[in-house]
C-alpha positions, -999 to 999 in steps of 0.1 A, spaced: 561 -134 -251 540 -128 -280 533 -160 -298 521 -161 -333 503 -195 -349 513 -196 -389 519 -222 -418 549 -205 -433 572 -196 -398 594 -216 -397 599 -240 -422 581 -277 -420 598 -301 -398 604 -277 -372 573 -267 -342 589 -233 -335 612 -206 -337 619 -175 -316 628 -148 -336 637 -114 -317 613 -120 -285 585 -132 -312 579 -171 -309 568 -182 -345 546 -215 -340 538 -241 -367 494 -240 -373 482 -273 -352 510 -276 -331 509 -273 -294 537 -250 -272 546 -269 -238 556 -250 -206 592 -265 -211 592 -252 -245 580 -213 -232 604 -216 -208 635 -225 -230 627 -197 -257 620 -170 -225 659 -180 -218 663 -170 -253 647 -140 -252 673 -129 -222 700 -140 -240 690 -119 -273 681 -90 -249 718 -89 -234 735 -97 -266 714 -68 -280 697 -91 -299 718 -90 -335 750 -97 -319 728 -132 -301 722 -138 -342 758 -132 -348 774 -152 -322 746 -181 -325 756 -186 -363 797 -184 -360 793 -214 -326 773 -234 -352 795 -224 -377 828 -241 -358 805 -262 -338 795 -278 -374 832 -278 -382 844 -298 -349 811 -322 -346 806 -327 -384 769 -328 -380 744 -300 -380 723 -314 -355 748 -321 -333 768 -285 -335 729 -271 -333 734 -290 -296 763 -276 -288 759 -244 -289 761 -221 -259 729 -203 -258 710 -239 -268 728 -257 -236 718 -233 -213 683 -233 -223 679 -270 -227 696 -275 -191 670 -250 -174 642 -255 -196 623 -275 -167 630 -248 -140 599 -226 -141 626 -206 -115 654 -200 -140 646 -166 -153 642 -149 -118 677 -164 -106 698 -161 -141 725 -141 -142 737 -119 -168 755 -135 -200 749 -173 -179 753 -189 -217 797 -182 -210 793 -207 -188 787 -235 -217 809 -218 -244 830 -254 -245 810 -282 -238 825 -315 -238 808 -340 -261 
């Protein structure tokens, strides 16, 4: 993954952002393994999704995620592609034993 160190990408407040296989890293801020390993699940999940269609999909769950919870944080959460990579983000493993479209699996999270 090709990581890029900037003041602008993304916006102050947040450490990073993974934008089409590209992690975008705040200047002065450090990347944990956990944190490689969570956007690498990403990156799968943009790859299958055919990457606009992961962009797509990501903002109409947050979308009714925002509508049901009320909070942006908390529909941020509760999207699908987020719980997957959060729940694996400690499995160095994940990647090799993922299967295709895994992120169905937490299209309805219960809160």
């Amino acid at each position: 993954m090709i990581i890029i160190y900037n003041n602008i990408i993304p916006f102050k407040g947040f450490r990073c952002i993974n934008l089409f296989g590209v992690l975008f890293v705040r200047k002065g801020m450090g990347v944990y393994k956990h944190t490689m390993v969570h956007e690498s699940i990403h990156t799968a999940q943009m790859k299958e999704m055919l990457y606009v269609f992961f962009y797509l999909w990501y903002a109409v769950e947050w979308l009714v995620n925002l509508c049901r919870y009320g909070k942006s944080h908390v529909a941020y959460f509760y999207v699908s592609f987020e719980c997957e990579a959060y729940r694996h983000q400690y499995d160095d493993d994940y990647l090799s034993q993922r299967r295709r479209y895994a992120w169905i699996h937490y299209l309805t999270p219960k809160p």
